[in-house]
N, C-alpha and C positions, 0 to 999 in steps of 0.2 A: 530535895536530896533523898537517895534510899537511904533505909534503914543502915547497910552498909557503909554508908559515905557517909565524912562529915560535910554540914551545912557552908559553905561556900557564902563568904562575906568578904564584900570591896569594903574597904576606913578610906573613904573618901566620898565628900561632899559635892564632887565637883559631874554638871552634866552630862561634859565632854566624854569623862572616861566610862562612866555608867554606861553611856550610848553604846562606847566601842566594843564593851564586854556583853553587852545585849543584845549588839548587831551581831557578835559572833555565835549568836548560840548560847549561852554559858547561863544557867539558872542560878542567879546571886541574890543575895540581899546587902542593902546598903546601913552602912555605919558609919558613921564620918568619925574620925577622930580626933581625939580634942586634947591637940602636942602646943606647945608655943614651940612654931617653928622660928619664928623670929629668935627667939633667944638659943634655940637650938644653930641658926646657922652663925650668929653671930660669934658666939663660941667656937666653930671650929671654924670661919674665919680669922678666928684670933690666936690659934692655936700654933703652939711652938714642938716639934716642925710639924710648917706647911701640909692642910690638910689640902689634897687633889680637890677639886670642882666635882668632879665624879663621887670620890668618896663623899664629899657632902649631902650628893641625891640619895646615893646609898643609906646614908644613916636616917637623915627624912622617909624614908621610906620604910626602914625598920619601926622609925621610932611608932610610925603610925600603927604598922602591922601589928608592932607588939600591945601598944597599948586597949587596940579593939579587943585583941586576943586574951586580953588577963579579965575584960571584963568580958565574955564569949565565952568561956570553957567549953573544950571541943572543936571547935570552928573552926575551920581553913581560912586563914583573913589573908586578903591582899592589901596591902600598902603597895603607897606610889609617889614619887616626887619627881619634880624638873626643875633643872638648874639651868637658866640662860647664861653660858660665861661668855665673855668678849675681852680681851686683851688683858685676860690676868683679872677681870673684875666680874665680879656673880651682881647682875642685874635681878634688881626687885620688881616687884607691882610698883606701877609709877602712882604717885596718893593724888595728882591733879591730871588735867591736861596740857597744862604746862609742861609736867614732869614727861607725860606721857612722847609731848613734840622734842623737847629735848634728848631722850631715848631714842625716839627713831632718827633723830639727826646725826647722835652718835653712830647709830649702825647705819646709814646708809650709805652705800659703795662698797660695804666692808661685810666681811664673814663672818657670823658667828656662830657659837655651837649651844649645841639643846643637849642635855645631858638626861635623861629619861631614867630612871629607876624604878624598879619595882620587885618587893621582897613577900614571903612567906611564911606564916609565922601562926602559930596553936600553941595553946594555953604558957604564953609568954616564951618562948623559945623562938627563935629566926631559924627558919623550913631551908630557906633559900633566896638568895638575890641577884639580883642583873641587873646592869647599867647597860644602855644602848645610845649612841650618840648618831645624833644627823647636825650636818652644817648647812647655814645657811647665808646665802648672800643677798642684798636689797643691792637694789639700782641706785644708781645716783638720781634716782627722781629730783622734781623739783619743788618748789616750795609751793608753789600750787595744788601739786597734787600730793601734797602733803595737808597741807588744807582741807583738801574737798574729802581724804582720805579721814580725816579726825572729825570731819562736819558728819559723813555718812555715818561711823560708826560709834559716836558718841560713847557717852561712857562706858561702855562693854572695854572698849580700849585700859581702865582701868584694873582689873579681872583678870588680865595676864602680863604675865612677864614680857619686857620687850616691847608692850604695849601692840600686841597684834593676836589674832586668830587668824592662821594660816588659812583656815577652811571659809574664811569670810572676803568683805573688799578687800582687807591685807595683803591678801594675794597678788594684787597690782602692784605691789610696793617689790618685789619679788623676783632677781634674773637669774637664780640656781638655787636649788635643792639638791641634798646628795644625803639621801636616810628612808629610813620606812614612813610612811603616811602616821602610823600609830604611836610611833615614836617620840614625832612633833605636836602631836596631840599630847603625851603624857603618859599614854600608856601599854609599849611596845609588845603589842598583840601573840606576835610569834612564840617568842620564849615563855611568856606567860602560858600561852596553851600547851604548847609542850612539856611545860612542866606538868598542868595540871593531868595530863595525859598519863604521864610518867607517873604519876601517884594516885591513877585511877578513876580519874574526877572525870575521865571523860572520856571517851571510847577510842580507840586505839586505830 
């Protein structure tokens, strides 16, 4: 970054999103941040009233942005989160492969939605957030190629919600998409650059 600009940091660990902010152009450095989101989502799972599925990614995504940023003074940080909801329930990382078959057997035939977040945030203040949603529907595959779908992509299938990467064999499992590419990745590219535009970080 120039001298005029602050230093530009993703709080997040994860490869997928790195790639997508790097494929764009966008000169970052990485911080992962270090939230218990577990105890964070559970909580406003349990919350009296009813926190949205969206609001949920929202705060995930603050919670991260702020914390790289208190420890960062200065620094434009990006936070980011994804909420897989399906019929009123926020799916987790499945912890086996069992769990994993079991997930996709719930979503298959059926719709679900990716709920994408991503906030802004310097020296512990939230800059700015968005939530973007893409739905998604799996085929009624069959148990076969359900199989050969969990035999090829071993435990990677672990790693994400829903127990798939859209951008891998997963995609066989697959008869509509209705959302941005970056979205279902985790980290909806558009609004993110636009903002950053909007506040300098990037040429106009």
């Amino acid at each position: 970054m120039t001298a005029d600009k602050p230093r530009l940091v993703l709080a997040s660990g994860s490869a997928t999103r790195r790639a997508l902010l790097a494929s764009a152009g966008v000169d970052f450095e990485v911080r992962a941040a270090d939230v218990d989101e577990a105890a964070i989502r559970d909580r406003l799972l349990a919350a009296v009233p009813a926190v949205s599925h969206e609001e949920i990614a929202l705060t995930l995504a603050e919670e991260k942005a702020l914390a790289v940023s208190v420890q960062d003074p200065g620094a434009l940080v990006i936070g980011a989160d994804q909420v897989l909801s399906f019929e009123g329930v926020v799916f987790e990382k499945p912890k086996s492969i069992a769990e994993a078959r079991d997930c996709l057997r719930a979503l298959r035939g059926k719709t679900h939605a990716l709920h994408s977040a991503t906030a802004l945030a310097a020296d512990g203040v939230v800059l700015w957030k968005d939530v973007e949603t893409a739905h998604l529907t799996m085929r009624a595959f069959s148990e076969a190629a359900l199989d050969g779908y969990l035999a090829r992509a071993g435990d990677v299938v672990l790693t994400s919600v829903g127990a798939y990467q859209i951008e891998g064999p997963a995609v066989q499992l697959f008869k509509n998409v209705e959302g941005d590419h970056s979205t279902i990745l985790g980290l909806p590219l558009l609004p993110v650059l636009h903002e950053l535009r909007r506040r300098g970080m990037l040429a106009t």
